[in-house]
C-alpha positions in Angstrom: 29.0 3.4 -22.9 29.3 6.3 -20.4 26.2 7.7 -18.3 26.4 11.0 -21.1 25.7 8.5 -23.9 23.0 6.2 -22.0 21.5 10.1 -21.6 21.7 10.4 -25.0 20.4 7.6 -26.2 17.4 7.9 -23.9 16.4 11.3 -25.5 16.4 9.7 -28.9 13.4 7.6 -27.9 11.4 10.0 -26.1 9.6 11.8 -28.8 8.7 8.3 -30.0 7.2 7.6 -26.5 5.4 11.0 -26.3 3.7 10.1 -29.6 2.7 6.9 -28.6 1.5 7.8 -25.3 -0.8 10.2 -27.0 -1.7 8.2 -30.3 -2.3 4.9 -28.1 -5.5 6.2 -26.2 -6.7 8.6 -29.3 -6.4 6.3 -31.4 -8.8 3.4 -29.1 -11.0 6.4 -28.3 -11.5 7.0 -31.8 -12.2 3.4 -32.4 -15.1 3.0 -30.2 -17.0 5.2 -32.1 -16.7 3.0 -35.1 -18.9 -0.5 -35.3 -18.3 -2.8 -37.6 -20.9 -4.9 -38.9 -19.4 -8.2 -38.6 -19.7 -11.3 -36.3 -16.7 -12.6 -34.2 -16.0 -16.4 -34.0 -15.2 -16.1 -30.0 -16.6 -13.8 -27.7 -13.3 -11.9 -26.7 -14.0 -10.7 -22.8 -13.4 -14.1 -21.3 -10.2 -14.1 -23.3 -8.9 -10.8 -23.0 -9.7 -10.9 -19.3 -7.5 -14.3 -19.1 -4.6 -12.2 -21.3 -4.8 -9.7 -18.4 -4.8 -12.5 -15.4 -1.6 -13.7 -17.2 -0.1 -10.5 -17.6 -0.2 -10.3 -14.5 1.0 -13.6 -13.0 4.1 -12.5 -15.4 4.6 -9.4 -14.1 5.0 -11.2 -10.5 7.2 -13.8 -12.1 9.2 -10.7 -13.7 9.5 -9.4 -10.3 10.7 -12.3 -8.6 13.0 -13.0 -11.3 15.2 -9.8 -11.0 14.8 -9.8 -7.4 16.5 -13.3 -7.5 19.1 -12.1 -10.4 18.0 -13.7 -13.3 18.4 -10.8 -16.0 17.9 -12.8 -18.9 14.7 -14.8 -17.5 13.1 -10.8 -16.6 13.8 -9.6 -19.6 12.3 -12.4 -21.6 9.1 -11.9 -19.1 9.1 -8.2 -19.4 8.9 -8.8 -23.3 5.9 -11.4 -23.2 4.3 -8.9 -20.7 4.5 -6.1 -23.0 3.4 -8.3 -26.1 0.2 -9.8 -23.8 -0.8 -6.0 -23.5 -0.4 -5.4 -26.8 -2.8 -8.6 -27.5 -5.1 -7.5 -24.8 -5.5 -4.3 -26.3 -5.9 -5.2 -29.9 -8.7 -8.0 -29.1 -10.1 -5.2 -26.7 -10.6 -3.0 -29.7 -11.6 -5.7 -32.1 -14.2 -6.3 -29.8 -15.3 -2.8 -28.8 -16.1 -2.2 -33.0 -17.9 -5.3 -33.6 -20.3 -5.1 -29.9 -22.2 -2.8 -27.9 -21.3 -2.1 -24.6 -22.5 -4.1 -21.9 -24.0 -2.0 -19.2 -23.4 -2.9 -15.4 -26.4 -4.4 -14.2 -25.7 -4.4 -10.4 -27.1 -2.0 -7.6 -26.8 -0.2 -5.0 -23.2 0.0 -3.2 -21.4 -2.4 -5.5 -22.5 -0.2 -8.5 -20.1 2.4 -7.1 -17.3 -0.2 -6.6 -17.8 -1.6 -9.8 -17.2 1.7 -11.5 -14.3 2.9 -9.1 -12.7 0.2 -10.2 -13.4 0.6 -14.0 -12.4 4.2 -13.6 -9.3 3.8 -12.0 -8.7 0.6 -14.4 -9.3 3.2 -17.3 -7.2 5.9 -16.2 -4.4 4.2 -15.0 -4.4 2.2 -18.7 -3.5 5.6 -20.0 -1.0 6.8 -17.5 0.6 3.4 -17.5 1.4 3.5 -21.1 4.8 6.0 -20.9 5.7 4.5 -17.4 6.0 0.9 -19.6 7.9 2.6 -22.4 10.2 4.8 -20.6 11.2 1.7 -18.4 11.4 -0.5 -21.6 14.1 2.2 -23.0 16.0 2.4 -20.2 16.4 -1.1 -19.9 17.3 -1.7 -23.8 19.8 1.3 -23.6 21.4 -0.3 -20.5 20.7 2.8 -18.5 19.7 0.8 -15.4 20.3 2.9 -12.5 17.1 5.2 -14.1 15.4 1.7 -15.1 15.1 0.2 -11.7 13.8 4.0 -10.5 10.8 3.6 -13.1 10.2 0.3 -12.7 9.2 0.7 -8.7 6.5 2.6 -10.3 5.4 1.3 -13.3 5.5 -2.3 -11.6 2.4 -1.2 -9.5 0.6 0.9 -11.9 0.6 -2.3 -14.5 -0.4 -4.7 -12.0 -3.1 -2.6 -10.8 -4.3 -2.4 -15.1 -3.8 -6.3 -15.4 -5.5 -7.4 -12.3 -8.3 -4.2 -12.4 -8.9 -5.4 -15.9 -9.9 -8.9 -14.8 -12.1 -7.8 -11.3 -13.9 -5.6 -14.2 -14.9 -8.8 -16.4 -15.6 -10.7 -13.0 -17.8 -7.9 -11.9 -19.8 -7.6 -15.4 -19.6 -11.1 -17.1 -23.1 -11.6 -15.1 -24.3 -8.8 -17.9 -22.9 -10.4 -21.0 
């Protein structure tokens, strides 16, 4: 495969990551709004929370694992770190439209951390979501020269999400 047809076969994807990119957020925005009346049999932040933690430690061992050379053992870590997100946000949902919102109870100065953090968590959730994609294609259309230029940016940006996420649940399990 010549660089024109890894080109190519980048472009092919991108309206599908556009769409998603949108659809992903509007989609768990318009979710929130709807409550279901049902009863789950776990309560989902400690789990979801841990899903994050390990998404995380994954994205580190991903790290570590290319910067040592081991394609195969990234690539199967990059795959269980995109499905863990994809778990993370479907119990995240399932939990949202089942349970009201638990307010932040702290005060004073940590208030403000607490929802820097959660806003920053929040919008970096959305912005991360093309930066995972786009790097996903370009790995799976063997374009790596423009993979490993994404990835030193949606590395941090999905850390940040994964461990965020979890400081959030630290910060508010006291309000559960």
């Amino acid at each position: 495969m010549n660089k024109d047809d890894k080109i190519l076969d980048d472009k092919k994807y991108n309206k599908l990551i556009i769409a998603l990119s949108i659809a992903i957020p509007v989609v768990v925005a318009i979710l929130f709004g709807v409550k279901i009346d049902a009863e789950l049999p776990v309560f989902l932040p400690p789990i979801y929370a841990s899903v994050n933690a390990l998404t995380a430690l994954v994205l580190v061992l991903a790290f570590i694992a290319i910067q040592n050379k081991k394609i195969k053992l990234h690539e199967g870590l990059m795959k269980f770190a995109i499905g863990l997100s994809l778990m993370f946000l479907v119990m995240y949902i399932a939990y949202h439209m089942t349970s009201d919102s638990t307010k932040y109870g702290g005060e004073g100065m940590i208030k403000y951390v607490y929802y820097s953090i959660l806003l920053t968590h929040i919008l970096m959730s959305i912005v991360v979501i093309p930066f995972v994609l786009i790097t996903y294609v370009r790995a799976i259309t063997n374009n790596i020269e423009k993979h490993r230029k994404i990835a030193k940016i949606t590395f941090p940006l999905w850390l940040y999400v994964a461990v965020s996420g979890v400081v959030v649940f630290i910060m508010i399990s006291p309000y559960y």
